[in-house]
Each structure stands twice: as structure tokens, then as C-alpha cells.
VOMIFI-755648 format. One record per residue: y, x, z of N, C-alpha, C, CB in turn; residue in one letter; residue number from 1. Coordinates in Angstrom, 3 decimals, m for minus. Last residue first. Glycine has a CB too. Layout:
{n_Y->Y | n_X->X | n_Z->Z | ca_Y->Y | ca_X->X | ca_Z->Z | c_Y->Y | c_X->X | c_Z->Z | cb_Y->Y | cb_X->X | cb_Z->Z | residuo->A | num->NUM}
...
end
This chain:
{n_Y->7.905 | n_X->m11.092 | n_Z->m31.382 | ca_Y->6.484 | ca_X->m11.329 | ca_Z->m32.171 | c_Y->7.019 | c_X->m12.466 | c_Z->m33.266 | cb_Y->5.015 | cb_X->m12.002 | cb_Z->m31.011 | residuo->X | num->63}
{n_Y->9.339 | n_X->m11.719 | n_Z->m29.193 | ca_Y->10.019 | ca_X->m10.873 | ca_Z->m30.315 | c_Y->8.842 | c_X->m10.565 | c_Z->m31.161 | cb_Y->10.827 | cb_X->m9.454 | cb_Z->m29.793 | residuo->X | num->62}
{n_Y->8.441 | n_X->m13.567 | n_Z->m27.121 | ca_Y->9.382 | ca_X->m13.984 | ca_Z->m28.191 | c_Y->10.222 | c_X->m12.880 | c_Z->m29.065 | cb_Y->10.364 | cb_X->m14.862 | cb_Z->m27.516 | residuo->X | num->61}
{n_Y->6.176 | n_X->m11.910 | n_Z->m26.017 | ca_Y->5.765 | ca_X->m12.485 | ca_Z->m27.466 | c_Y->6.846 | c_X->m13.354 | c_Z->m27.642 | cb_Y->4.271 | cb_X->m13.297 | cb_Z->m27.624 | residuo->X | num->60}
{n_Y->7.781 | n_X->m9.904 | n_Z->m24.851 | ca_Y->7.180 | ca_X->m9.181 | ca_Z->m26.219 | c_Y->7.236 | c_X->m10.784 | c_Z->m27.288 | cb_Y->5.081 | cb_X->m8.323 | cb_Z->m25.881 | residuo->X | num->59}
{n_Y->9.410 | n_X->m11.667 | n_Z->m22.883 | ca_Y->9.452 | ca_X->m11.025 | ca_Z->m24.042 | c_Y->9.128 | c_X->m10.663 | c_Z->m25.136 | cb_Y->9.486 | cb_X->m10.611 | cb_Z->m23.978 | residuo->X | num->58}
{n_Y->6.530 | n_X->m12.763 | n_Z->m21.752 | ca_Y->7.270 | ca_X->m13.397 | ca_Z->m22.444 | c_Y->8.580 | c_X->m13.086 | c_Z->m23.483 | cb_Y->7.492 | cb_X->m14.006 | cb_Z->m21.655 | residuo->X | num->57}
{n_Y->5.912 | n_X->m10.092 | n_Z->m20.498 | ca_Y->4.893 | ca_X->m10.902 | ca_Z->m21.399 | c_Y->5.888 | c_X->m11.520 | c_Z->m21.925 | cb_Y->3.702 | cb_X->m11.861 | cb_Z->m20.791 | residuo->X | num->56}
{n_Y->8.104 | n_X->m9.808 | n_Z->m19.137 | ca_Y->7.997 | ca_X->m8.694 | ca_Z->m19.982 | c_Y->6.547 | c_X->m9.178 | c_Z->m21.151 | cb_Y->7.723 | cb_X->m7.158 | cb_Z->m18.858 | residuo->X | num->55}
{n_Y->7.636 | n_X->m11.684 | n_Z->m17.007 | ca_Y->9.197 | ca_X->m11.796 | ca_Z->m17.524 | c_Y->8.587 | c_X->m10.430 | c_Z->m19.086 | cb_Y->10.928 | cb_X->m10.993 | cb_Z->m15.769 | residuo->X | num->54}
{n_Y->5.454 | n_X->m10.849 | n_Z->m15.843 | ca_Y->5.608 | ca_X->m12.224 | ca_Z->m16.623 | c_Y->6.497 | c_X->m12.113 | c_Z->m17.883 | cb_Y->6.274 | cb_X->m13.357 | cb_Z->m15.663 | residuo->X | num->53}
{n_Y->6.261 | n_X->m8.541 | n_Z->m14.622 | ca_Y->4.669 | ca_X->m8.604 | ca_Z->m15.442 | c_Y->5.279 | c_X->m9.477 | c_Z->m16.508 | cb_Y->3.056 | cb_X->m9.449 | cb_Z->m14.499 | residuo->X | num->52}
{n_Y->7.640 | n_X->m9.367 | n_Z->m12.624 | ca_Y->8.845 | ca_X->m8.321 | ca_Z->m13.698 | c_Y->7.356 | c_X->m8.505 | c_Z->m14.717 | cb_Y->9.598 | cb_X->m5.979 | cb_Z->m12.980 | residuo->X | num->51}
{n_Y->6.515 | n_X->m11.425 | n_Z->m11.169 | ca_Y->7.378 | ca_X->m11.650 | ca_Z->m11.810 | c_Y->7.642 | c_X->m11.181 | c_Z->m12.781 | cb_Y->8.029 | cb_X->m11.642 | cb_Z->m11.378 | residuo->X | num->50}
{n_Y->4.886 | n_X->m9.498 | n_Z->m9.611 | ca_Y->4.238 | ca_X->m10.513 | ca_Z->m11.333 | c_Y->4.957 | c_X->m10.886 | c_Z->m11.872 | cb_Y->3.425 | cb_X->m11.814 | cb_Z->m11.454 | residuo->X | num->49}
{n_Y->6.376 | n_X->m7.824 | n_Z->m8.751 | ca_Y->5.622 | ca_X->m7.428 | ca_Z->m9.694 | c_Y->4.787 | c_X->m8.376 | c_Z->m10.515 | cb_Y->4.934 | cb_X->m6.594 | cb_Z->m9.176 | residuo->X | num->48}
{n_Y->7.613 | n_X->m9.617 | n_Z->m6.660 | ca_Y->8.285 | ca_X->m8.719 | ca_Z->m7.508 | c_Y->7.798 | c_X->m8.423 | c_Z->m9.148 | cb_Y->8.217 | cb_X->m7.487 | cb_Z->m6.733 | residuo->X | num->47}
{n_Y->5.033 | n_X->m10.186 | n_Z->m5.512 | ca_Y->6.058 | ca_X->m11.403 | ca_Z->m6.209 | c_Y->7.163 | c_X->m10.986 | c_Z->m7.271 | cb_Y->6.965 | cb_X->m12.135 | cb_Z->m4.997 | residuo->X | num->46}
{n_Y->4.695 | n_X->m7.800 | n_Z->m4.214 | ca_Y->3.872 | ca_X->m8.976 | ca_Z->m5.126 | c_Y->4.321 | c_X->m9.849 | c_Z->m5.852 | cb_Y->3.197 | cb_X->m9.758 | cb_Z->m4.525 | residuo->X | num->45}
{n_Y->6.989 | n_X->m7.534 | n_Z->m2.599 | ca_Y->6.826 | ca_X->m6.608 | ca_Z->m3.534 | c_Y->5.740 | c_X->m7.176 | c_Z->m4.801 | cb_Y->6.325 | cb_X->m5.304 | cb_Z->m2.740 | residuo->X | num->44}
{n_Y->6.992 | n_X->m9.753 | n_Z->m0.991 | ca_Y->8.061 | ca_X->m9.731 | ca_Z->m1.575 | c_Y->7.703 | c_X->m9.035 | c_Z->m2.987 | cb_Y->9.079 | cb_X->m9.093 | cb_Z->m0.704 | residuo->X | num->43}
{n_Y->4.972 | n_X->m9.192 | n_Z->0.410 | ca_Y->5.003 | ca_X->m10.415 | ca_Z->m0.057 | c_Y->5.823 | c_X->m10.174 | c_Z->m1.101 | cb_Y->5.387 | cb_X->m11.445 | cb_Z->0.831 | residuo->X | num->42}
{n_Y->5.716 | n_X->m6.119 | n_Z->1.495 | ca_Y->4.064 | ca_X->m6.614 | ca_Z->0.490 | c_Y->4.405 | c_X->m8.007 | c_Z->m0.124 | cb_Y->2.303 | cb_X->m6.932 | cb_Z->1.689 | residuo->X | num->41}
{n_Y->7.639 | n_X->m7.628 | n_Z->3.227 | ca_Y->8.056 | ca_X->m6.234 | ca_Z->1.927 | c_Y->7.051 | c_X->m6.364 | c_Z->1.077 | cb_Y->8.047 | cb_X->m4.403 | cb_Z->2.433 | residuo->X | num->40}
{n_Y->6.198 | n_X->m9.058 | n_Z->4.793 | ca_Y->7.598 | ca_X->m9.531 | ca_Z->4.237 | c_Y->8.049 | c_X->m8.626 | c_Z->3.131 | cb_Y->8.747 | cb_X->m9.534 | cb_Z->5.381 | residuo->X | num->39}
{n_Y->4.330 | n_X->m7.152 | n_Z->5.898 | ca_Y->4.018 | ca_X->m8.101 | ca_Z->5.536 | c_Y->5.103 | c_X->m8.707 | c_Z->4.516 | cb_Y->3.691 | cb_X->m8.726 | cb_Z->6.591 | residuo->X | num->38}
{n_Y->5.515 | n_X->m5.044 | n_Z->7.968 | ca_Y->5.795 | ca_X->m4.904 | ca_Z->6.401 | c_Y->5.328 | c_X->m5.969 | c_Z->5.321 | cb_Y->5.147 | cb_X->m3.645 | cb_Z->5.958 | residuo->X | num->37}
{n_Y->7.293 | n_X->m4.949 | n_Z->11.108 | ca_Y->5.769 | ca_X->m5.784 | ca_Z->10.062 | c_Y->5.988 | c_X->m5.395 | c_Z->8.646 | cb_Y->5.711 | cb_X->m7.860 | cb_Z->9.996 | residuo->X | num->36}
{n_Y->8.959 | n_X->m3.551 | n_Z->12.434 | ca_Y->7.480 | ca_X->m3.516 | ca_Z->13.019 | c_Y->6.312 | c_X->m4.188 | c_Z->11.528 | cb_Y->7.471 | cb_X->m4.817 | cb_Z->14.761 | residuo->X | num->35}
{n_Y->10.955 | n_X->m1.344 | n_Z->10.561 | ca_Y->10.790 | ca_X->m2.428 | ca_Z->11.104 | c_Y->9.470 | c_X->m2.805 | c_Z->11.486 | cb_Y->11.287 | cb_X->m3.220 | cb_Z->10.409 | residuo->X | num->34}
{n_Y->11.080 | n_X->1.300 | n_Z->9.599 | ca_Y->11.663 | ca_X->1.319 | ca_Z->10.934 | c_Y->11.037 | c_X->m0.214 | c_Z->11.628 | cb_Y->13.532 | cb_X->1.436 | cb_Z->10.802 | residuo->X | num->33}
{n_Y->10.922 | n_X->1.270 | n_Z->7.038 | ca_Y->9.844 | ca_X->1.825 | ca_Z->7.930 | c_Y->9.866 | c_X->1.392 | c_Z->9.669 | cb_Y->10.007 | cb_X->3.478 | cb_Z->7.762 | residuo->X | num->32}
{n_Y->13.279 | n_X->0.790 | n_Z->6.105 | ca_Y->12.343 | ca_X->0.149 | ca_Z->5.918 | c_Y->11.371 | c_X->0.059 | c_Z->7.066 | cb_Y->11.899 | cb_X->0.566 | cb_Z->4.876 | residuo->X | num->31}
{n_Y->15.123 | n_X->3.163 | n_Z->7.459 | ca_Y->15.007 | ca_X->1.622 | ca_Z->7.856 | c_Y->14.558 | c_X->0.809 | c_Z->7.813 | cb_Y->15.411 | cb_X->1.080 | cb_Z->7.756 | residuo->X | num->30}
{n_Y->14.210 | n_X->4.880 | n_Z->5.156 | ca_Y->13.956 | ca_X->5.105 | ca_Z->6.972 | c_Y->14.013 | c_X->3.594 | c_Z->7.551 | cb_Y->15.455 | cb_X->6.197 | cb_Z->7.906 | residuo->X | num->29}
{n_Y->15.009 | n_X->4.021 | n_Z->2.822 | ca_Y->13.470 | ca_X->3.796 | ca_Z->2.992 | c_Y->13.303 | c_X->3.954 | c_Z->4.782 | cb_Y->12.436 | cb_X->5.172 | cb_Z->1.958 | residuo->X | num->28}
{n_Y->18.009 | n_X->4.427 | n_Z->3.358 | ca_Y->17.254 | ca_X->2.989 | ca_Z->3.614 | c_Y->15.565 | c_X->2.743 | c_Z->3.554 | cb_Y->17.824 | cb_X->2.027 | cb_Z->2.484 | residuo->X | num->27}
{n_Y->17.732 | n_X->6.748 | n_Z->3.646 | ca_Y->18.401 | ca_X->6.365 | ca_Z->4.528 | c_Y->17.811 | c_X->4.424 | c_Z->4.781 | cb_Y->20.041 | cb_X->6.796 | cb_Z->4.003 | residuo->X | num->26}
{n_Y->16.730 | n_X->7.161 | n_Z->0.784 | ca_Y->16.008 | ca_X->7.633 | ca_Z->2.185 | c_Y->16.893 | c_X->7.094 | c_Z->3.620 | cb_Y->15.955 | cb_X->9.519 | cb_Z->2.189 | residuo->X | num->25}
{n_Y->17.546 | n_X->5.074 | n_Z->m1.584 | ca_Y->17.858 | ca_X->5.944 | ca_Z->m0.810 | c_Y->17.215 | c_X->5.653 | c_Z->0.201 | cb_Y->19.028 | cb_X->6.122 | cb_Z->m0.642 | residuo->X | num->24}
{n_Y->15.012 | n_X->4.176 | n_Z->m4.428 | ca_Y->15.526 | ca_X->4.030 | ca_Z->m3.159 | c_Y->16.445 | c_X->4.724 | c_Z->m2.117 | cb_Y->14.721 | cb_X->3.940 | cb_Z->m2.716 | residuo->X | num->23}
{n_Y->15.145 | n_X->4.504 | n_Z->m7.248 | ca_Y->15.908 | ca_X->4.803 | ca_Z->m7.002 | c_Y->16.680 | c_X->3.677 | c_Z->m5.225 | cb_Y->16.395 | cb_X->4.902 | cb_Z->m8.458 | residuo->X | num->22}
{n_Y->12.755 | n_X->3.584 | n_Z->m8.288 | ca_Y->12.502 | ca_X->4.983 | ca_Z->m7.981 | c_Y->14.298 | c_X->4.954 | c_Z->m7.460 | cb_Y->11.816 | cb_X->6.192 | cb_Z->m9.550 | residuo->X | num->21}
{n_Y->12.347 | n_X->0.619 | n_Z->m8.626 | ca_Y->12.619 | ca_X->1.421 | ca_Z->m9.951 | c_Y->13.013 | c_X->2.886 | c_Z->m9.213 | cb_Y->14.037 | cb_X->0.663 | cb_Z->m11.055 | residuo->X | num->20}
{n_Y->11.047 | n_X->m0.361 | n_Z->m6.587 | ca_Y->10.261 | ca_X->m0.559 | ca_Z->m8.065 | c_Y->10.675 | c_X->0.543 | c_Z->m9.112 | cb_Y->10.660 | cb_X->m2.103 | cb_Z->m8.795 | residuo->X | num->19}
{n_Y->13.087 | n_X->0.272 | n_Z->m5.042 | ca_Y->11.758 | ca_X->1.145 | ca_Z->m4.252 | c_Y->11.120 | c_X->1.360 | c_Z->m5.708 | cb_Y->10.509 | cb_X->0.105 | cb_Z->m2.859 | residuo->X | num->18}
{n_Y->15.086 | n_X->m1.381 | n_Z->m5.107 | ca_Y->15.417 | ca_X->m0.292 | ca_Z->m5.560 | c_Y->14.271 | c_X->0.788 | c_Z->m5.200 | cb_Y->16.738 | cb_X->m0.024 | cb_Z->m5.075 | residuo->X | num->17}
{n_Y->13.039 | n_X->m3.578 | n_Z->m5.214 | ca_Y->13.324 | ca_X->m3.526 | ca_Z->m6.342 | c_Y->14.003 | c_X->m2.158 | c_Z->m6.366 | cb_Y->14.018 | cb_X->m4.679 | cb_Z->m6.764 | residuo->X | num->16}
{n_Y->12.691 | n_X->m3.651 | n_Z->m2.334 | ca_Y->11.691 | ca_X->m3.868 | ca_Z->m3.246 | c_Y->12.020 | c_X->m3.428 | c_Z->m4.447 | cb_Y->11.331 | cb_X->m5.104 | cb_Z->m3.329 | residuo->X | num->15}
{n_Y->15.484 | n_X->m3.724 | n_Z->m1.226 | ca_Y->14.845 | ca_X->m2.667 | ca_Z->m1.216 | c_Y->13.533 | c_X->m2.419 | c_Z->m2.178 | cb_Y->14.596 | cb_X->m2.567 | cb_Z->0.026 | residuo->X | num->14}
{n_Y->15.874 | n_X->m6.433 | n_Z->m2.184 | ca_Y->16.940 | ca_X->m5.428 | ca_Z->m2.552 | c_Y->16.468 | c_X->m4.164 | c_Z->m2.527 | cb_Y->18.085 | cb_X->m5.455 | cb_Z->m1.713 | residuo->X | num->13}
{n_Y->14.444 | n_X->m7.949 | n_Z->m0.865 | ca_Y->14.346 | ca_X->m7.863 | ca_Z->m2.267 | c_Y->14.954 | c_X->m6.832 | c_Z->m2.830 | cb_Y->14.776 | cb_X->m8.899 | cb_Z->m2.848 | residuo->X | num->12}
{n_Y->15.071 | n_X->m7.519 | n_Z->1.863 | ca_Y->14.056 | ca_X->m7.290 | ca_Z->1.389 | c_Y->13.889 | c_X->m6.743 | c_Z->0.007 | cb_Y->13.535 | cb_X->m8.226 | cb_Z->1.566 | residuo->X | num->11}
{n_Y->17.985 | n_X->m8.496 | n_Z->1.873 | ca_Y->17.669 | ca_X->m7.083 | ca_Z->1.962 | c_Y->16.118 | c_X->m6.805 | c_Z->1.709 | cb_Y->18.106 | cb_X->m6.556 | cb_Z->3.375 | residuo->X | num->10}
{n_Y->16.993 | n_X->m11.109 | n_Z->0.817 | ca_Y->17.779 | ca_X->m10.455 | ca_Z->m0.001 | c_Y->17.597 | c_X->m8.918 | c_Z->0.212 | cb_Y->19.137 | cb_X->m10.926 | cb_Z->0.193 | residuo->X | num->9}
{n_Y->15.910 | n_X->m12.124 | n_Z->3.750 | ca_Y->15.155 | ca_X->m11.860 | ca_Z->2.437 | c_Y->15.766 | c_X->m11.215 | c_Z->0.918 | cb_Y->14.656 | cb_X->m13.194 | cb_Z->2.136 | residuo->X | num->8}
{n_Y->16.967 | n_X->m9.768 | n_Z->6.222 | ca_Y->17.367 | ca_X->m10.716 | ca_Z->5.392 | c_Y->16.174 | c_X->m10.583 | c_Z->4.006 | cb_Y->19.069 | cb_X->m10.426 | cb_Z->5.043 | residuo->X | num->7}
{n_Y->15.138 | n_X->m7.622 | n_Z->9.006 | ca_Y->15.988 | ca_X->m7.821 | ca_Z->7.865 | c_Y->16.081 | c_X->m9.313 | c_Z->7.070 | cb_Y->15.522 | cb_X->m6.795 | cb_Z->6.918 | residuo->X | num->6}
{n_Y->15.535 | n_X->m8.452 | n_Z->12.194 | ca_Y->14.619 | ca_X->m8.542 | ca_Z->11.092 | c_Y->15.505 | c_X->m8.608 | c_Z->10.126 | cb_Y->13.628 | cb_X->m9.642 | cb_Z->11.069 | residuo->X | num->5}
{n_Y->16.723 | n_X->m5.877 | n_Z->14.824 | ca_Y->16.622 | ca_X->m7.119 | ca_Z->13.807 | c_Y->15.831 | c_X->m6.603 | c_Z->12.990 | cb_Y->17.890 | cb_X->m7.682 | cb_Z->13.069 | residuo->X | num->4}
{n_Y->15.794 | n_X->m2.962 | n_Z->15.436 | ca_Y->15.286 | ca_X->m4.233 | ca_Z->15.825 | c_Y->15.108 | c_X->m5.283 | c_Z->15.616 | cb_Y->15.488 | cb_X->m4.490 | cb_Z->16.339 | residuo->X | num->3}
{n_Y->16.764 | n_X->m1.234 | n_Z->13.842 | ca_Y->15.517 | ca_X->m1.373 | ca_Z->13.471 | c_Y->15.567 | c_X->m2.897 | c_Z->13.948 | cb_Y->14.414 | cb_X->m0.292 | cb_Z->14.113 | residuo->X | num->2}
{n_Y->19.696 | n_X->m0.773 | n_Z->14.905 | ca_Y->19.502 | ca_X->m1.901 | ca_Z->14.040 | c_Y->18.044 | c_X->m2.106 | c_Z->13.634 | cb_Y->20.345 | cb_X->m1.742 | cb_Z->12.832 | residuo->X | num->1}
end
């Protein structure tokens, strides 16, 4: 299965169980497995300003 390209969901899915430390190795192997990681960096960027944003706008609606 390396060969297919994963789904943007399975992307996100791994991004986020990678964000919070609770990736299984079975699926980090499969990560790895695929030729471009471009799609995981995009994803993972987007991840992280998002969860940035979402946690600014918290604080200051509990200010």
C-alpha cells in the first residue's frame, strides 16, 4: 500500500495523531513509506496555526 497516495483526511489524521505524541509506529512506517512529504509539511503548517489561532482566541474570550 506505500504506493497509493494517501487521502487528505489520512493526512490530517496522522498530523494531528503525530501533534499530540500519540502516533502508532505502524502508521508513522507508512508515513515514511510515501515518496513526497510535501502534503504532511502542508498539512502540518496549517495544523499548527490553526491549533496557534484557535488557543489565541480562547485565552482572549476568557479575558
Amino acid at each position: 500500500m506505500p504506493d497509493s497516495k494517501p487521502s487528505w483526511f489520512q493526512i490530517f489524521k496522522s498530523v494531528a495523531a503525530s501533534a499530540f505524541g500519540v502516533q502508532s509506529d505502524k502508521n508513522r512506517q507508512q508515513d515514511f513509506a510515501h515518496h513526497s512529504a510535501l502534503p504532511f509539511l502542508l498539512v502540518g503548517v496549517l495544523f499548527v496555526v490553526l491549533f496557534v489561532v484557535s488557543l489565541i482566541l480562547l485565552v482572549n474570550s476568557l479575558v
